[in-house]
N, C-alpha and C positions, 0 to 999 in steps of 0.2 A: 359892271357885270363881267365875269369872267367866266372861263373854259366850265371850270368845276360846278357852278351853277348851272350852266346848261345839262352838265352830267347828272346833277343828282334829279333834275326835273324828267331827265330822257329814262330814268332808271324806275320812276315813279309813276312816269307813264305808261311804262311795261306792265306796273303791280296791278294799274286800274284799268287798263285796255284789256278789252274781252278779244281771244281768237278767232277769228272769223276765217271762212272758206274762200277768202281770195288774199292776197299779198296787200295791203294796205301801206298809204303814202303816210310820212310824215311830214308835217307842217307846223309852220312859223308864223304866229301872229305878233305882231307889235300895234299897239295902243298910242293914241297920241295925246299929249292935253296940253292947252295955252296957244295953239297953233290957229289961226284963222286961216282955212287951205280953200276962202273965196281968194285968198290973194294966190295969183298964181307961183309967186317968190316959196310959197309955205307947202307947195306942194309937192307929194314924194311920186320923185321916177328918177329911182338909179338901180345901174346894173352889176352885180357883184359876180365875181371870178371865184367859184368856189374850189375851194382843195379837191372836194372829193363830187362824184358823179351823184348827181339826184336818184339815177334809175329811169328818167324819164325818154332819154334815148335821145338821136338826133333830130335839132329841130329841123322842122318844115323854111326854108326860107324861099321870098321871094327875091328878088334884085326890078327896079323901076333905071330902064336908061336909056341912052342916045346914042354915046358914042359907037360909033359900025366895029370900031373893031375892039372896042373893049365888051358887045354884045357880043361880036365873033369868040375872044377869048374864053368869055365865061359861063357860054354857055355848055350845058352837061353837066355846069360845076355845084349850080344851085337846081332848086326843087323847076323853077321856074323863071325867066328871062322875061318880061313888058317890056317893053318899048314907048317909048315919050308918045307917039301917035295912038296906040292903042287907050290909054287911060282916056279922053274924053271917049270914047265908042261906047266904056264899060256901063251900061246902064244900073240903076239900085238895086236890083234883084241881083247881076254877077258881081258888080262892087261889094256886099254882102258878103257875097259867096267866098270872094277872095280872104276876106277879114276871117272869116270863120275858119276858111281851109289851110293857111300860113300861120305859125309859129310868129314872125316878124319877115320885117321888113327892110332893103338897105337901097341907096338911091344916092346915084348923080345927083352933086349938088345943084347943079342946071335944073333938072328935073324938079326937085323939091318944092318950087312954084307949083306945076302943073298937076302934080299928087295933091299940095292943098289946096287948089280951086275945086279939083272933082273929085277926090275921095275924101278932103278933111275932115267931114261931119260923119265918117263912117266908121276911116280906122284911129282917129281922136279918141274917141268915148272908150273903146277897148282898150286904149293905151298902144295902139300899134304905127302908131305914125312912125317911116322909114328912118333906118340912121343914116346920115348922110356919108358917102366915102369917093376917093378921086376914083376918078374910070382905070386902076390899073389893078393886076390880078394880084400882085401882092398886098393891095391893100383890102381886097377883098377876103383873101387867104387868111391875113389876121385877124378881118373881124369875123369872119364862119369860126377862127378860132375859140376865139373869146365868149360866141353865141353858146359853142359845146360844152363850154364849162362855168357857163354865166348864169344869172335867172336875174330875170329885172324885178324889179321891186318897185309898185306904183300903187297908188290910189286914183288913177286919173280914167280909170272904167266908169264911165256911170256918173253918179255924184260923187264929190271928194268926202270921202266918209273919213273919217279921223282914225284910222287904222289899217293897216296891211299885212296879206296873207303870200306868203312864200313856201313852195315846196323845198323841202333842206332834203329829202331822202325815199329810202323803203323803208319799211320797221324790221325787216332784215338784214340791215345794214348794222354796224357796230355802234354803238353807242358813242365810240369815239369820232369816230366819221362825221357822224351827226352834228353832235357839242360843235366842231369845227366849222360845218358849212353854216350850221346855225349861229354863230360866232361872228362868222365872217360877215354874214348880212347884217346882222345887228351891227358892226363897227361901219358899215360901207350905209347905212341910215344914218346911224346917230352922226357922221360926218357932213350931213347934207340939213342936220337942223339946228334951226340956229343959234339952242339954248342946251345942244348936246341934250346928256340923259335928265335935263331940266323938263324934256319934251316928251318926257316917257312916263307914261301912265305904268302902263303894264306889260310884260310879256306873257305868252301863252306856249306852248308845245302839245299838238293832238296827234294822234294817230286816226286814218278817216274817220272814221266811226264811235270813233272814242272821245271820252269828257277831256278837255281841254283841261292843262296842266300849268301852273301857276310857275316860272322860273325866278323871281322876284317877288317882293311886295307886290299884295293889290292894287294900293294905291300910293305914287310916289308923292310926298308932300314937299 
């Protein structure tokens, strides 16, 4: 699948999406078939560096840590600063709270134990379990980078359903902007299965509200 296929699908989307009274997203479905994603080897979570900005703005992050003075350092820098001590305190009502109120998550590799004894069964199922990084501020600095221009891509919310939904945009953004972010997540997938576009049923492009739009065959045989 190429650039121009996404084009002519983002263009088609335009003719059948109705105008509505708010700025509406567009989004990325990918379809899977042949994948068994009981196995956790089959399961999609990767995160793509897009060209161009979603629209969605900066994420919410938290940072999970230890070290005194890589907390001294970085704090002010993210949404919010935990501390190794504080995660068992968090009872299920503010563990919730947290999954719900954060974007993502990043954590001392130290740490990463005691996030998945008391929060695993919480930020798991969202797909929000921390990314791990060393306690120093450049290496934090790169990954708030990559969060600004990244969107992860998982099935691992809920049940593994055999499909994934990606924000690529606004529908005021240029067609070409689109094709591209939506490009780049499809190659940053099809990289991560293990029979390539063998694993691909189908593509889709919607706009919110709008009938979902065919980029491809319905069904790849």
């Amino acid at each position: 699948m190429d650039k121009k296929e996404f084009l002519q699908a983002l263009e088609k989307m335009r003719d059948v999406s109705k105008q509505r009274k708010f700025k509406q997203s567009v989004d990325l479905a990918i379809n899977f078939k042949g994948l068994d994603f009981k196995k956790a080897e089959n399961r999609i979570d990767v995160t793509a560096s897009l060209p161009y900005s979603t629209g969605k703005g900066s994420a919410k992050i938290a940072v999970f840590a230890n070290d005194k003075n890589f907390i001294s350092v970085i704090t002010g820098k993210v949404a919010r600063v935990i501390t190794e001590d504080e995660i068992p305190r968090l009872d299920k009502k503010e563990a919730s709270k947290l999954a719900e109120e954060f974007d993502a998550f990043l954590a001392e590799g130290p740490v990463m134990l005691t996030v998945g004894r008391h929060l695993g069964q919480i930020l798991a199922p969202k797909g929000k379990m921390p990314r791990v990084i060393e306690p120093d501020l450049s290496a934090l600095e790169s990954a708030l980078k990559g969060m600004k221009s990244g969107v992860r891509v998982t099935n691992k919310k809920g049940r593994f359903m055999p499909v994934v939904h990606v924000l690529i945009g606004k529908e005021e953004f240029p067609n070409e902007h689109l094709a591209e972010n939506a490009l780049t997540v499809y190659q940053a997938v099809l990289a991560k299965l293990p029979d390539s576009e063998q694993n691909v049923k189908s593509v889709f492009v919607k706009t919110t509200m709008g009938p979902a739009v065919k980029v491809s065959k319905e069904s790849r045989k």
